[in-house]
N, C-alpha and C positions, 0 to 999 in steps of 0.2 A: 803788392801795392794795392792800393782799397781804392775804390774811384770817392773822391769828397763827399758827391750827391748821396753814396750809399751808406760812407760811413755816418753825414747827420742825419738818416733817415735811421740809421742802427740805433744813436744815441736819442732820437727824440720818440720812438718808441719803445728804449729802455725806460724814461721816464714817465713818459704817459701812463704805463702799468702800473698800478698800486696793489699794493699788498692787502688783499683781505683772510680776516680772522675767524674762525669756527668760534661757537660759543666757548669749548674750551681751552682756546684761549693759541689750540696750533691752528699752521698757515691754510688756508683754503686747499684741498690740493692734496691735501696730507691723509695719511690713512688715520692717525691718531691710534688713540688707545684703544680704542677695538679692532682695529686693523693688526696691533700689536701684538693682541690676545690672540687674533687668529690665526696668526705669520707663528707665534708660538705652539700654539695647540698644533698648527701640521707640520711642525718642525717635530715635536715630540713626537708624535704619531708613527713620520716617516722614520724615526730612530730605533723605535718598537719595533715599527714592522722588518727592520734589516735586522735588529735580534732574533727576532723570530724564524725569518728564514734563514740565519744562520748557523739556526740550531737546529734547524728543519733537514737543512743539507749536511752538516755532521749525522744525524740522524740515520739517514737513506746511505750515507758511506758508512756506518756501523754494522746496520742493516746487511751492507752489500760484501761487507768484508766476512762476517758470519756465513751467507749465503755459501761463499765461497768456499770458505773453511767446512762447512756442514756437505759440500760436494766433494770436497777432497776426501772425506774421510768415507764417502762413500762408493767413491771409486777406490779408494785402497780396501773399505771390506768385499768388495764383489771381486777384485783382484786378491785379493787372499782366499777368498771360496774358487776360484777360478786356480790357483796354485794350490792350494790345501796345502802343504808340507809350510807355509811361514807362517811365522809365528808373531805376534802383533800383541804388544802392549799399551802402549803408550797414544797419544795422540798426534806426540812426536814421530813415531813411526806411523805412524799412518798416511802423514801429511807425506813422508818421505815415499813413501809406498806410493801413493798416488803421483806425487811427481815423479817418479819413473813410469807408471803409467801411462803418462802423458806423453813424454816425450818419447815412448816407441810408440806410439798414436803417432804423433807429429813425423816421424822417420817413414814411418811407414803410407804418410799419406803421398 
């Protein structure tokens, strides 16, 4: 419940305020059409920049996925010169060859 005094003091300075106008024609107050242009332009801006690093960090997991792959296959050839007698083809085998490498590393720690 509103006390009387406060609510005509609400409505007689709801009315006392008058509405003014910018020359083009929005309310005082308003950002208008340049406010518009520039709410758009960093709107655009911040869209690019999340594409960008979206492809930035695709990028760096490609990157890291290779990385990984280019060490497997280098622990199965040092592990093949380390065994001499197996015989290694493919890339497939090699990936495979290093993952058992690995895991008597891991057993053995």
């Amino acid at each position: 419940m509103i006390h009387p005094l406060l609510a005509s003091t609400v409505i007689v300075a709801a009315d006392a305020t008058q509405q003014q106008y910018n020359q083009d024609g929005s309310p005082t107050g308003s950002p208008g059409i340049m406010g518009f242009i520039i709410t758009l332009i960093l709107g655009i801006g911040i869209i690019l920049l999340m594409l960008d690093m979206t492809r930035r960090a695709r990028r760096l997991r490609y990157r890291n996925e290779y990385a990984m792959a280019r060490e497997a296959e280098e622990r199965a050839r040092a592990l093949q010169e380390q065994e001499g007698s197996v015989s290694v083809t493919t890339a497939d085998d090699l990936k495979n060859l290093a993952l058992k490498s690995e895991t008597r590393e891991n057993f053995h720690l």
